[in-house]
C-alpha positions as CSV (number, residue, x, y, z in Angstrom):
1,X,14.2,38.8,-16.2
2,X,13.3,35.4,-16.5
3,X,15.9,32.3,-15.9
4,X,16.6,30.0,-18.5
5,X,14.5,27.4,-16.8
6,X,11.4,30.0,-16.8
7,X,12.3,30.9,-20.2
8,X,12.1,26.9,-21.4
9,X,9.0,26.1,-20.0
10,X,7.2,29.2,-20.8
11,X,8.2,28.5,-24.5
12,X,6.8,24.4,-24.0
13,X,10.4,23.1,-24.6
14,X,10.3,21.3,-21.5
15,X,12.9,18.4,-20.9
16,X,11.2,15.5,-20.2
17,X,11.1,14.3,-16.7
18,X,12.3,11.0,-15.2
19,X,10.6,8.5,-14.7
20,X,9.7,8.6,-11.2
21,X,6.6,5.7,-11.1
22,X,7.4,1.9,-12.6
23,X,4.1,0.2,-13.1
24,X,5.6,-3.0,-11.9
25,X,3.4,-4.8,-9.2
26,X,4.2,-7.9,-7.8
27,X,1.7,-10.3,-7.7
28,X,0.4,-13.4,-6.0
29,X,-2.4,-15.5,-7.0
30,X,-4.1,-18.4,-5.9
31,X,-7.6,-19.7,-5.4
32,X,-9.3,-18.6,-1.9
33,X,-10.9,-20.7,0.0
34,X,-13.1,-20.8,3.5
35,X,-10.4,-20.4,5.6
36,X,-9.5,-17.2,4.0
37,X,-10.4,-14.2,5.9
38,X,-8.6,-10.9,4.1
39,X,-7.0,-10.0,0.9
40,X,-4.6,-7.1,1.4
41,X,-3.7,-4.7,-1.2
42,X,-0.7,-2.4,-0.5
43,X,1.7,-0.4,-2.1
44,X,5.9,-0.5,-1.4
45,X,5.4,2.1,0.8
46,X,4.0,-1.0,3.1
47,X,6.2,-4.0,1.4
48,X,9.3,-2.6,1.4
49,X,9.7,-2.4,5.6
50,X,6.9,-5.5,6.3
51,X,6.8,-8.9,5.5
52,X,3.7,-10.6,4.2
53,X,3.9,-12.8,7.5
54,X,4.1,-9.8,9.4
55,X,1.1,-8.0,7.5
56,X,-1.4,-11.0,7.8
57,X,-0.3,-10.9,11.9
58,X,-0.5,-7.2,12.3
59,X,-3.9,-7.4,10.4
60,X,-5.3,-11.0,12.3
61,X,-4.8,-9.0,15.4
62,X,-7.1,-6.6,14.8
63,X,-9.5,-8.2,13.4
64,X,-9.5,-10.4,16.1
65,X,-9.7,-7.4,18.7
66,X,-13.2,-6.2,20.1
67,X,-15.0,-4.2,17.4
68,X,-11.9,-5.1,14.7
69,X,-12.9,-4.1,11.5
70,X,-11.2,-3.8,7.8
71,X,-10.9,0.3,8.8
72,X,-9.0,-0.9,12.5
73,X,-6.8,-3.2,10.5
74,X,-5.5,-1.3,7.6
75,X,-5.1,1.4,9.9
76,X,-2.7,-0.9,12.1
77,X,-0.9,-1.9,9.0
78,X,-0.1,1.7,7.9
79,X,0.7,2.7,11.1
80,X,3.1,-0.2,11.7
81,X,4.5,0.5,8.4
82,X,5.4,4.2,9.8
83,X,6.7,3.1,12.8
84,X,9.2,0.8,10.7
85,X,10.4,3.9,9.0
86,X,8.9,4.2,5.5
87,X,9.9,6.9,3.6
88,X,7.2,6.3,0.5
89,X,3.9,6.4,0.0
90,X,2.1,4.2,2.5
91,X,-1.7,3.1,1.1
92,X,-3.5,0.1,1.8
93,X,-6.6,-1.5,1.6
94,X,-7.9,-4.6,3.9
95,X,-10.7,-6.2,2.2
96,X,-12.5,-8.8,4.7
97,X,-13.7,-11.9,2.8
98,X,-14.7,-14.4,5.0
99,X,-18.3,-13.0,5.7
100,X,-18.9,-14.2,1.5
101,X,-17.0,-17.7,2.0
102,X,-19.2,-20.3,2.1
């Protein structure tokens, strides 16, 4: 037959789940100017084993690299956040502004 647990959500009274996703980002703003070449947007999966310094490095490098590209730098950030050992969801995007700056 069917356990309790079968039994409870088969008749819809299902306990409610925990909440496993806080909708709390951090945020920084501030005008950009010229000199500003990227905006990173990354979850905790990124933040919580890198440093902003050590983002906007691992992301100048490759940019600076022959044929660096947003695609070669977020790709370096996620991988560097791997390597550090994250153990959450690791998404980023690397949006290159400078090309727009006047």
């Amino acid at each position: 037959g069917d356990s309790g647990a079968e039994a409870s959500a088969l008749s819809g009274d299902v306990p409610p789940l925990p909440e496993l996703l806080l909708a709390e980002p951090t945020v920084t703003e501030r005008e950009i100017d010229a000199s500003d070449r990227f905006v990173i947007l990354a979850c905790d999966g990124v933040w919580d084993v890198i440093s902003d310094k050590q983002a906007c490095d691992y992301v100048r490098q490759a940019l600076s690299e022959e044929g660096g590209s947003a695609q070669s730098a977020v790709r370096k950030l996620v991988g560097e956040a791997y390597a550090a050992g994250s153990l959450d969801n690791i998404s980023a995007i690397v949006a290159v502004i400078n090309n727009f700056l006047g």
